[in-house]
C-alpha positions as CSV (number, residue, x, y, z in Angstrom):
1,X,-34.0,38.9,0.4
2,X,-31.9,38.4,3.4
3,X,-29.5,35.5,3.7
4,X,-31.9,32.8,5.4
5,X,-35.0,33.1,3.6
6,X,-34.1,30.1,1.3
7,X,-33.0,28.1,4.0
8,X,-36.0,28.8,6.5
9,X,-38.2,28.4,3.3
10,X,-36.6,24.8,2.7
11,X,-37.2,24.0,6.1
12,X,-40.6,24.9,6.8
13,X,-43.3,22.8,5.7
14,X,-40.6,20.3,3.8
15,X,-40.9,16.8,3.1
16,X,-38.2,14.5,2.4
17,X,-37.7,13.2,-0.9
18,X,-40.1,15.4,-2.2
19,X,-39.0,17.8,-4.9
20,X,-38.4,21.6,-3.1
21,X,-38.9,24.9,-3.9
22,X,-36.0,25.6,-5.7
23,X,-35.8,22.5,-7.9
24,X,-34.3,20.5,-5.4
25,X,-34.8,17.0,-3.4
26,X,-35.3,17.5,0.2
27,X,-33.1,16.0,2.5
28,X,-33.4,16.8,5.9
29,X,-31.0,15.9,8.8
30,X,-33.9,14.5,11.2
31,X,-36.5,11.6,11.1
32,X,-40.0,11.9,10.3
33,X,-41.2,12.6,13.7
34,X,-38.3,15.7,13.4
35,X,-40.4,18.4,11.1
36,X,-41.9,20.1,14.4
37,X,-38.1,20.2,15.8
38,X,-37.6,22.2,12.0
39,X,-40.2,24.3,12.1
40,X,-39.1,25.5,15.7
41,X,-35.4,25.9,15.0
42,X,-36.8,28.1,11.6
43,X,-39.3,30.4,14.3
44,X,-36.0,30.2,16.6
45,X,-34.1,31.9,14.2
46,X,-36.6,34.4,12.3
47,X,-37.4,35.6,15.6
48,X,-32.9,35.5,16.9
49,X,-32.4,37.6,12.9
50,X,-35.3,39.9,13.6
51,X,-34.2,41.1,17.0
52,X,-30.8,41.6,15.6
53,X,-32.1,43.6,12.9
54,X,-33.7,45.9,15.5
55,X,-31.2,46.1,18.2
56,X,-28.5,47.5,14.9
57,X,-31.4,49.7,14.0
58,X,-32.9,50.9,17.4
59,X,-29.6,51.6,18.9
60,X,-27.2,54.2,17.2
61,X,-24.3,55.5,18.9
62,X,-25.2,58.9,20.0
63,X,-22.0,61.4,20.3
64,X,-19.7,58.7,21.8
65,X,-22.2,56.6,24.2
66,X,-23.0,53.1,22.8
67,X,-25.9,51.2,23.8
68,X,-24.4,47.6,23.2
69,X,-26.0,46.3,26.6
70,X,-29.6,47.5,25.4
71,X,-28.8,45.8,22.0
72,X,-28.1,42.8,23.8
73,X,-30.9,42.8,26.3
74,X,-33.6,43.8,23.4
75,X,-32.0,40.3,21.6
76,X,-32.4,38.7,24.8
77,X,-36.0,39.3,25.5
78,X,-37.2,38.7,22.2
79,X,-35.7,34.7,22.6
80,X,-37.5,35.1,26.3
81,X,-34.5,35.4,28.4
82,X,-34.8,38.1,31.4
83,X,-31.6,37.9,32.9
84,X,-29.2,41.0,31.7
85,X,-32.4,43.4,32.3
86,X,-31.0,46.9,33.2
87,X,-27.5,45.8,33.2
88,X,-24.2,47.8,32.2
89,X,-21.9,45.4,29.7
90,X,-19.4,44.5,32.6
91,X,-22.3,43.5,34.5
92,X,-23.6,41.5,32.0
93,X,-20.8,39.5,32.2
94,X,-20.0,39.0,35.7
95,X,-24.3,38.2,35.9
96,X,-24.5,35.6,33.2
97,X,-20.8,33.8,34.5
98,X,-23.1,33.0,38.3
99,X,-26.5,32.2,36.3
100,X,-27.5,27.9,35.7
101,X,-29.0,28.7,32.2
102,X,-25.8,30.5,30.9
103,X,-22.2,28.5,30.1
104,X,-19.6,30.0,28.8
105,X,-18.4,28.2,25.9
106,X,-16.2,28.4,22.2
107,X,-16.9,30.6,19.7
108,X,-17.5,27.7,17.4
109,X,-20.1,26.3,19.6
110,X,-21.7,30.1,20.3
111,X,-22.0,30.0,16.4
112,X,-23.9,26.6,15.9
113,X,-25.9,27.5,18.5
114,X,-26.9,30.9,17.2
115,X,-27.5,28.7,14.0
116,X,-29.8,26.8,15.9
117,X,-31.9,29.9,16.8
118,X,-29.9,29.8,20.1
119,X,-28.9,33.3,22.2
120,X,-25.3,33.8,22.1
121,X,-23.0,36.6,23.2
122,X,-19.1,37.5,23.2
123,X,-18.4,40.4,25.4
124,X,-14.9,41.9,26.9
125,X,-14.6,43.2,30.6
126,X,-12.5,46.5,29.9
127,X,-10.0,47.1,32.6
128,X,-9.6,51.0,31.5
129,X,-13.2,51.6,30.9
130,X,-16.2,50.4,30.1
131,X,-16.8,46.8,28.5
132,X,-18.3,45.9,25.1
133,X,-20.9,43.0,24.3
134,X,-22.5,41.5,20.9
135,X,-24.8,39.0,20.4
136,X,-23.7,36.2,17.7
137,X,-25.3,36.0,14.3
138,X,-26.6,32.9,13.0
139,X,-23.5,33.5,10.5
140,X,-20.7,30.8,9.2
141,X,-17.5,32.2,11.2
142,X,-15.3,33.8,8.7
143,X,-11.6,34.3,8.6
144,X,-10.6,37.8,10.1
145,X,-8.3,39.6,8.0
146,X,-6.4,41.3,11.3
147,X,-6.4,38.4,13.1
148,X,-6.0,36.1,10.7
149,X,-8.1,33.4,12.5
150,X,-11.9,32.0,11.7
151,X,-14.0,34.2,14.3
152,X,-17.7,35.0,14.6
153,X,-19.9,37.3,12.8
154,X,-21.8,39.6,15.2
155,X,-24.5,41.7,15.3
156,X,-23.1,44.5,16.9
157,X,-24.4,47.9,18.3
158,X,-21.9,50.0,19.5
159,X,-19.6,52.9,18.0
160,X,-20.5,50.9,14.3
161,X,-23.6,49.1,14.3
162,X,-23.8,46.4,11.6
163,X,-23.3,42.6,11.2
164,X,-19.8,42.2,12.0
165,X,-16.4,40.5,12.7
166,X,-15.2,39.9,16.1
167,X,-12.5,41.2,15.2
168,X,-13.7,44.9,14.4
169,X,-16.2,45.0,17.1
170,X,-13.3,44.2,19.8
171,X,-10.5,45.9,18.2
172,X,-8.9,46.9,21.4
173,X,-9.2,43.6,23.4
174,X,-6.8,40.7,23.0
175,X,-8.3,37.0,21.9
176,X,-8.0,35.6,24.9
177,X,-9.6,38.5,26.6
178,X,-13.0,38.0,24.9
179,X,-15.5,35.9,27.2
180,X,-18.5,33.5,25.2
181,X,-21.5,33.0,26.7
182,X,-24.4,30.4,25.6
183,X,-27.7,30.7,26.7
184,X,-29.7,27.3,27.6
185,X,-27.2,25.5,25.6
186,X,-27.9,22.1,25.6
């Protein structure tokens, strides 16, 4: 069972004050007229987790290339956005920076949006070689033992492909190095 079943399982199809699956009493964050706003934010994220899942799985490392910028595009397309089609990482970053639908934002705010079913990505711009991007899970941000600060959970393709913290996904880049991007953020 992966990690949101429950929750999307709550969410879908629940009524308020009515007694849940699990023994529970719904109680929902949203008004009556809000269950179609649950049911997409539950298709958001099946569809954000399952992409995930397949970018970790489609794209080993082979020898020493990494494929995070296919990871990220295959997450991407699967949430309908276009825009880092055929793209290196670097250039992933300097395109979404110039594009109306992307902002660059927190890594707090990345996070609740990816929890919303929302497209997020952290990515670095390597000045002695080539860059690295993830896409952010629909995770709670957990305290990184290096860094010793709360920081994202990614779902990373690169020399280790897994879920992930930023912190061992950019292990050579400093905090402040790391860019956030948020697509159609509202």
């Amino acid at each position: 069972m992966r990690w949101y079943e429950d929750l999307l399982a709550r969410l879908i199809g629940a009524i308020p004050g009515e007694p849940d699956a699990v023994g529970g009493t719904v109680s929902l964050p949203f008004s009556a007229t809000g269950y179609t706003a649950a049911s997409d934010v539950a298709a958001r994220l099946v569809r954000l987790t399952a992409a995930q899942d397949e970018a970790i799985a489609l794209f080993p490392p082979v020898g020493e290339m990494t494929f995070c910028n296919e990871g990220l595009q295959h997450v991407a397309r699967a949430v309908g956005c276009e825009d880092l089609n055929g793209l290196m990482a670097d250039q992933e970053l300097v395109r979404v920076s110039l594009l109306p639908d992307w902002r660059e934002d927190t890594w707090a705010r990345a996070v609740a949006h990816a929890q919303a079913g929302g497209l997020a990505f952290i990515g670095w711009n390597n000045p002695n070689g080539h860059g690295h991007v993830a896409s952010v899970a629909p995770r709670p941000m957990q305290v990184s033992p290096s860094w010793g600060v709360p920081v994202p959970v990614l779902a990373n393709v690169g020399e280790k492909n897994g879920y992930l913290l930023l912190s061992a996904c950019f292990r050579e880049a400093l905090e402040h190095e790391l860019r956030c991007f948020l697509w159609r953020a509202a």
